[in-house]
N, C-alpha and C positions, 0 to 999 in steps of 0.2 A: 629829666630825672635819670641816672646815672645808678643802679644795682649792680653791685660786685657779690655773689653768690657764692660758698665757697663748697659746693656740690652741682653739678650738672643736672639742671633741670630742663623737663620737657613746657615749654611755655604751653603747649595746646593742651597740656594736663591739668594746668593749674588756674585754680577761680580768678585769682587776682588778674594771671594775664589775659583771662577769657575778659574778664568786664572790661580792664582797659582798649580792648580791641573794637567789643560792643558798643563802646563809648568813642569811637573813634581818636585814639588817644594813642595809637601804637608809637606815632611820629615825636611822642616826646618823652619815649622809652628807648633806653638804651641796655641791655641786660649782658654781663661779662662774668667769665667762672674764674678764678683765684685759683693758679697751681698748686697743688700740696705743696711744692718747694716755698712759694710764697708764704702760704698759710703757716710752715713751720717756723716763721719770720717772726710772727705776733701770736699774742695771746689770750687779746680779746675783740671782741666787737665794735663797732661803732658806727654811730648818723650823723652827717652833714646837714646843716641847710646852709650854710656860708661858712666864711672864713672867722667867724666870731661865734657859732650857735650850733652844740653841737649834744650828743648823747653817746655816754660811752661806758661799756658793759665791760670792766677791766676783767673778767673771768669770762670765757665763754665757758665754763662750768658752775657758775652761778647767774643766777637771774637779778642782778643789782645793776641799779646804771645810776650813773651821774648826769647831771642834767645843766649844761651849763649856758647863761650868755651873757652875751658880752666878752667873752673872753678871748682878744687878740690871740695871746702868744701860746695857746693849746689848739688856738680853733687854727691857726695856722701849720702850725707839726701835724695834728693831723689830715689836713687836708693836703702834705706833701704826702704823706705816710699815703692815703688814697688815689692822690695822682700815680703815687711809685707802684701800688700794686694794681692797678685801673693798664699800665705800661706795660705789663706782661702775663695778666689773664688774656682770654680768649671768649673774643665774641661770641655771644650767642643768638641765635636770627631767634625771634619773635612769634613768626608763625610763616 
């Protein structure tokens, strides 16, 4: 699992990443922060689970998503669109 974060978080602060550690689970996390420069790129949100299945919040000022599968040629652009910003965030260690 692959998190692109677009604020600097402390993972030993947060529930989610305490259980996944609890659970011995850290080795299939990978967590990266999103430059403002990047961030000023896009203007909304989105989830992956493959190149066909994906959820995408076209406002990160609104709480609406779309929910799509099956769809080739979106689930594709976006998952360059998250390669390309996954390429110049900045790791962030776990714990």
């Amino acid at each position: 699992i692959i998190i692109l974060t677009e604020k600097m978080i402390k993972p030993a602060n947060h529930k989610f990443f305490s259980e996944i550690k609890s659970n011995n689970l850290l080795g299939k996390i990978k967590l990266f922060c999103v430059s403002a420069e990047m961030k000023s790129k896009y203007s909304f949100h989105f989830a992956l689970a493959d190149k066909k299945h994906f959820r995408l919040e076209e406002s990160r000022e609104k709480p609406e998503a779309i929910v799509q599968f099956a769809c080739e040629d979106a689930g594709k652009s976006l998952h360059g669109m998250f390669e390309t910003i996954k390429a110049g965030a900045t790791p962030i260690p776990l714990f």
